[in-house]
C-alpha positions in Angstrom: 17.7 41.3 -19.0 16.3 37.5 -18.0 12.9 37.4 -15.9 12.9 35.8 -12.7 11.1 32.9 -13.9 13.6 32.5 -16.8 16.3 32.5 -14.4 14.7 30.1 -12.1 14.5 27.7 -15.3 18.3 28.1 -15.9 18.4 26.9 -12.4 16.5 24.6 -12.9 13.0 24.6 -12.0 10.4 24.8 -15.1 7.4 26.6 -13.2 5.2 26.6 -16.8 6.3 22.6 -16.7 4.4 22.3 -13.2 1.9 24.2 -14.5 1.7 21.9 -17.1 1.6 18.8 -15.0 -1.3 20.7 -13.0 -3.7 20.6 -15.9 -2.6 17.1 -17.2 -3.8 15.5 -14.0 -7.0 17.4 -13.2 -8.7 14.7 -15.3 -7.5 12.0 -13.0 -8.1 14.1 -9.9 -11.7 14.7 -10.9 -12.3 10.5 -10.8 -11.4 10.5 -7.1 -14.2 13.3 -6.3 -16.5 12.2 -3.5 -19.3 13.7 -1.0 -16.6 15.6 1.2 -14.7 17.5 -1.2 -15.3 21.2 -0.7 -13.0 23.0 -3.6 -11.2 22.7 -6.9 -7.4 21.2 -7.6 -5.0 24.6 -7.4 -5.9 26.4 -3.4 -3.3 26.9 -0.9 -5.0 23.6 1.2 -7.5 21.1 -0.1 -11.0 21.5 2.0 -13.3 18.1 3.0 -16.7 17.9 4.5 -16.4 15.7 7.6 -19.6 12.8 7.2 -22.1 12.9 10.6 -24.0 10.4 11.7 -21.1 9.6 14.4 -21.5 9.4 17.9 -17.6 10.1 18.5 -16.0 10.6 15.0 -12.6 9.9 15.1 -9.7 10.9 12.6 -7.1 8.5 12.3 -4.1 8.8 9.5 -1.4 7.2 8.2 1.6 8.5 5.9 3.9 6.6 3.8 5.6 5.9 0.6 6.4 3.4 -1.9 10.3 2.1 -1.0 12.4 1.6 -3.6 9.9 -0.1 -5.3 10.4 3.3 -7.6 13.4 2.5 -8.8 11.7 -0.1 -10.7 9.2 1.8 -12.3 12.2 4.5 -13.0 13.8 1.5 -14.5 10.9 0.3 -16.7 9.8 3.9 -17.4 6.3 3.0 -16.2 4.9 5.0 -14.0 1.1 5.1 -14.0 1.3 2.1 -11.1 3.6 3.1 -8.8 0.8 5.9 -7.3 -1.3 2.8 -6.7 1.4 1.6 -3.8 2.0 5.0 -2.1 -2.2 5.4 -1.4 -2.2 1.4 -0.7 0.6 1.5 1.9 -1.4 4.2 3.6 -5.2 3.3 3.6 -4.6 -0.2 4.0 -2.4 0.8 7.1 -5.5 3.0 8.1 -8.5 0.5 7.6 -6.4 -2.1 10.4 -8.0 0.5 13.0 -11.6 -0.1 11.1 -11.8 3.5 9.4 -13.1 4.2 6.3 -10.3 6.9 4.0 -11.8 10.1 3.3 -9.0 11.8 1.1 -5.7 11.7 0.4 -2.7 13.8 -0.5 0.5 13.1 -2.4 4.0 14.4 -2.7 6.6 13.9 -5.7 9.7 15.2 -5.5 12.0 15.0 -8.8 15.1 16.0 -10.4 13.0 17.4 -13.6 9.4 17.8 -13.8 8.4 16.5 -17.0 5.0 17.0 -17.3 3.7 13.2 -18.8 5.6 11.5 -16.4 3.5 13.2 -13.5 0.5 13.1 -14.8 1.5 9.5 -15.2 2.3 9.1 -11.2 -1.1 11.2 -10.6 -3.1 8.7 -12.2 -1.4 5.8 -10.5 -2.3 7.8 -7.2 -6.1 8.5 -8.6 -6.7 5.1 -9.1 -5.2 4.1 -5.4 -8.2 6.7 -4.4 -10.9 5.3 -6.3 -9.6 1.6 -5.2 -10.2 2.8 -1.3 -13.2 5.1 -2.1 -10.5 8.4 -1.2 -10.8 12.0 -2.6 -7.4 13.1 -3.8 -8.3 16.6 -2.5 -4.4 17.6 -2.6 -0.9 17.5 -3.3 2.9 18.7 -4.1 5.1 18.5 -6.9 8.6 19.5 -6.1 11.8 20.1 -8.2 14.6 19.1 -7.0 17.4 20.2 -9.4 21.0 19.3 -8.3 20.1 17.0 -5.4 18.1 14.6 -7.7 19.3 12.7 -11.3 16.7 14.6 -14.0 15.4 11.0 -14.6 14.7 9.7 -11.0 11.8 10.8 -8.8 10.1 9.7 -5.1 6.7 9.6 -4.2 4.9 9.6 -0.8 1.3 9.7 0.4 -0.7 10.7 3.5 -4.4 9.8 4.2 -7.1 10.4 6.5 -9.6 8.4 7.7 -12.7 8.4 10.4 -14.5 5.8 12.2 -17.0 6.2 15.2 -14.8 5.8 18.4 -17.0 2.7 19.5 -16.0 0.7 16.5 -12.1 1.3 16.9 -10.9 -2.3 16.6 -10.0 -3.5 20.4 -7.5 -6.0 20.0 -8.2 -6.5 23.9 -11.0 -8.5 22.9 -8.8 -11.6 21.3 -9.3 -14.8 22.4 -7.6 -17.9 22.7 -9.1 -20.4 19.5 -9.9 -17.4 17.4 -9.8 -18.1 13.5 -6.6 -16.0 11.7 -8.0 -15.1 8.0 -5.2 -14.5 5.6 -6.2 -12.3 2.4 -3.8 -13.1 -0.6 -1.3 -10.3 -1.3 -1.0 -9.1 -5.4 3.2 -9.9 -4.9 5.8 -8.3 -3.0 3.7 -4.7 -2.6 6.0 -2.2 -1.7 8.4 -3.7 1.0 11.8 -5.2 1.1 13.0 -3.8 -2.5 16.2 -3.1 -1.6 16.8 -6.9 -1.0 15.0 -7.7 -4.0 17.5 -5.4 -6.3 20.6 -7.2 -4.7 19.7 -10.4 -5.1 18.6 -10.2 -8.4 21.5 -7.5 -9.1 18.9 -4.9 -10.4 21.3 -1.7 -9.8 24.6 -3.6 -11.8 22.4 -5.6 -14.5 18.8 -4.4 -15.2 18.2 -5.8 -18.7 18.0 -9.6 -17.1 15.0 -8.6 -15.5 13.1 -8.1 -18.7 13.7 -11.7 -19.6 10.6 -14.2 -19.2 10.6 -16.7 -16.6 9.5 -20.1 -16.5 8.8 -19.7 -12.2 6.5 -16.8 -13.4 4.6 -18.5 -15.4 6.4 -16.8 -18.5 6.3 -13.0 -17.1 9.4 -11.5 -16.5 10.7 -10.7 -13.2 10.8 -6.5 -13.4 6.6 -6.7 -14.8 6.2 -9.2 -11.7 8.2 -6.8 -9.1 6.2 -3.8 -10.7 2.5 -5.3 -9.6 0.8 -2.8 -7.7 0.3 -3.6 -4.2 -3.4 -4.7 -3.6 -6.0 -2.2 -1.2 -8.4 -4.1 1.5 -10.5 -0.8 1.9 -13.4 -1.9 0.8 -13.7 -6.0 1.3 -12.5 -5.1 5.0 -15.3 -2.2 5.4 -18.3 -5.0 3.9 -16.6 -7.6 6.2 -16.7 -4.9 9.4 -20.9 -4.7 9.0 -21.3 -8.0 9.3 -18.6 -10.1 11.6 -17.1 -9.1 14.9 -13.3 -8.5 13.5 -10.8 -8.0 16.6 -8.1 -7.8 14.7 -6.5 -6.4 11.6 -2.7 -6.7 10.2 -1.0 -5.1 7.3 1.8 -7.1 6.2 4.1 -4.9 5.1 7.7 -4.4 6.2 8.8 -7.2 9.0 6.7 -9.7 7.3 4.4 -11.8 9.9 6.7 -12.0 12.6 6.6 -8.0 13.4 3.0 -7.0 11.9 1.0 -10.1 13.0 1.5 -9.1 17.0 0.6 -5.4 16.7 -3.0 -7.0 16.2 -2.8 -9.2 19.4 -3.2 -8.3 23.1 -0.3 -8.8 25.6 -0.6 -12.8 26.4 -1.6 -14.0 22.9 0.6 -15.8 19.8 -0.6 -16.1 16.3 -0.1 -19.7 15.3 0.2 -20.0 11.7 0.2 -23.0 9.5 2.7 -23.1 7.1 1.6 -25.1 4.9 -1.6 -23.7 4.9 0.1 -20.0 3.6 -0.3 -19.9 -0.2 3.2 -18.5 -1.2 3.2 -17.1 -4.2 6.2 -18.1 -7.1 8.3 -14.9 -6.9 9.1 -15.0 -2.8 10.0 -18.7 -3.9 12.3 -17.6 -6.8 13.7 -14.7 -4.3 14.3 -17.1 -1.6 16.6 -19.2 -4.4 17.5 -17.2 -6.2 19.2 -15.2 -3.0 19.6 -18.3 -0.8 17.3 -16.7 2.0 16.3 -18.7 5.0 12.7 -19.4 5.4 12.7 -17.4 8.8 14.1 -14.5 6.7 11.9 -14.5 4.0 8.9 -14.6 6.4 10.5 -11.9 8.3 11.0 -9.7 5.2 8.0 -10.2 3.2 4.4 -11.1 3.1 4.7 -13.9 1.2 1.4 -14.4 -0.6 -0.5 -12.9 2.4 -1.0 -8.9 2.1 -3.4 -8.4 5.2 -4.7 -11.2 8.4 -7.7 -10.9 10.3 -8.9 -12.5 13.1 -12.2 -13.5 14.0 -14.0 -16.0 16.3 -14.4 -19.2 15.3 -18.0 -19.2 15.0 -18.0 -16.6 12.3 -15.1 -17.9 10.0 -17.6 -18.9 7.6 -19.6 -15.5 7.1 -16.2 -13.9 7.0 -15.2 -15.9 4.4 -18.3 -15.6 2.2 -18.1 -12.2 2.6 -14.2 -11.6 1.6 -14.9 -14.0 -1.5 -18.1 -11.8 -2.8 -15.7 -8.8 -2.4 -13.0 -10.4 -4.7 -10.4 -11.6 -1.9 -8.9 -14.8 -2.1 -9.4 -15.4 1.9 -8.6 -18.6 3.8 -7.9 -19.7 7.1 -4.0 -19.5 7.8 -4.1 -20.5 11.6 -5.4 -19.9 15.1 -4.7 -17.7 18.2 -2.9 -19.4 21.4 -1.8 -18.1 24.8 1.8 -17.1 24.9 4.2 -14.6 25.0 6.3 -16.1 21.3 4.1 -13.1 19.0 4.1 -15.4 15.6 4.4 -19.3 15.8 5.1 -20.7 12.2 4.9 -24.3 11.8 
């Protein structure tokens, strides 16, 4: 007579395989350790210390996930990036309310846990922690036999962080003539893949993607696509010290003209300068290769740009010097205006 757990595996879930996976990615796991983290990779919940030192600590989190953007790495059979994106989509999302991540949990959910291939994901997602200074305190594996391809896979993140209730950014504090900051994006980051694969015809003709490109500077479109999306955390948190920040945006999906107004007060327009945006070549080779408007592409992607911040005018300067020592390529992409328009590009 079969065992339970033999019959679960001719059903199709390996339990000694995620047991498997478990071990390969302690190693990873133990990188992302930090002052809050109470307990070991394997409990029922991950435990976390909150800091003190707060007048009004406040949690604030942020879940997300990666797109189709996996279908690339699927496609490329990388996978130790990808995990980069799903903790970048969700601290970067996070750090726009001025809070500094604490941890950060992950879920995978696949058609057959291979054990490598995990592992693989979980060190993407370890890296994402250290990046933003997170403790990977948790996470879920999930076999999903039958409703999932063996070889396909998707992974989603959720993180937590805290900032003293006094220093939630107040975007009630924007003025007219403050300084919008624009902080250059890695590539596409983790939005608008779906347009990406039909323009390119990913799904119907993958190999041409492997091809190198003159518009890339000789790297190929899939290796370009596959960049990990770039985290803020920690040039935003050195910028927050020093310069009165009132306002944060994530570029992500809806480009500038939906993620640039979450920042601003009722009353106020961001006025950008197009020319002043440093687009980078693949939205260009997107936008031709597709035949997308300009409007489109600015309403799709970030387009060189990954996060904005505004500032007064007076402190442009400091914010500047500070972004640069902290590795961002920051410059001033335009200005803040009365009006009711949300994002003015011209």
């Amino acid at each position: 007579m079969k065992s339970y757990s033999e019959s679960y595996k001719a059903a199709g879930v390996d339990i000694t395989a995620g047991y498997k996976a478990v071990e390969l990615m302690k190693a990873h796991i133990a990188r992302t350790r930090n002052e809050g983290c109470l307990d070991d990779v394997g409990g029922f919940g991950g435990c976390f210390g909150l800091p003190t030192g707060m007048e009004e600590p406040v949690l604030v989190s942020g879940t997300d996930g990666c797109g189709t953007k996996v279908k690339m790495a699927i496609l490329m059979d990388k996978h130790d990036t990808i995990g980069i994106d799903a903790v970048a989509m969700c601290v970067n999302d996070i750090i726009c309310c001025g809070a500094r991540p604490l941890f950060f949990l992950d879920y995978i959910a696949c058609g057959k846990n291979i054990p490598e291939k995990i592992a693989a994901i979980v060190s993407g997602v370890a890296e994402g922690c250290v990046q933003s200074g997170a403790a990977l305190i948790g996470g879920e594996t999930a076999e999903h036999p039958g409703m999932m391809p063996e070889n396909e896979y998707d992974l989603a993140g959720f993180a937590v962080g805290i900032v003293d209730k006094k220093k939630i950014l107040d975007n009630t504090k924007t003025e007219e003539g403050d300084v919008i900051i624009a902080l250059a994006s890695s590539g596409v980051h983790s939005n608008g893949f779906s347009l990406v694969r039909k323009v390119f015809d990913i799904d119907n003709n993958p190999d041409s993607l492997y091809t190198p490109c003159d518009e890339l500077g000789g790297a190929s479109v899939a290796e370009t696509l596959l960049t990990p999306t770039r985290i803020y955390v920690k040039s935003v948190l050195a910028l927050l010290e020093k310069v009165n920040v009132k306002g944060i945006s994530h570029i992500t999906g809806g480009g500038f003209y939906e993620n640039l107004p979450r920042a601003l007060p009722k009353g106020y327009t961001a006025k950008v300068n197009r020319s002043a945006v440093k687009v980078l070549p693949i939205f260009e080779l997107i936008a031709k290769t597709g035949n997308i408007p300009e409007r489109d592409m600015f309403n799709t992607y970030n387009m060189g740009v990954g996060m904005s911040i505004t500032v007064p005018a007076g402190e442009v300067d400091t914010a500047l010097e500070i972004l640069k020592a902290n590795g961002e390529d920051a410059y001033v992409i335009g200005e803040i205006v009365k009006g009711d328009e949300g994002v003015i590009i011209c």
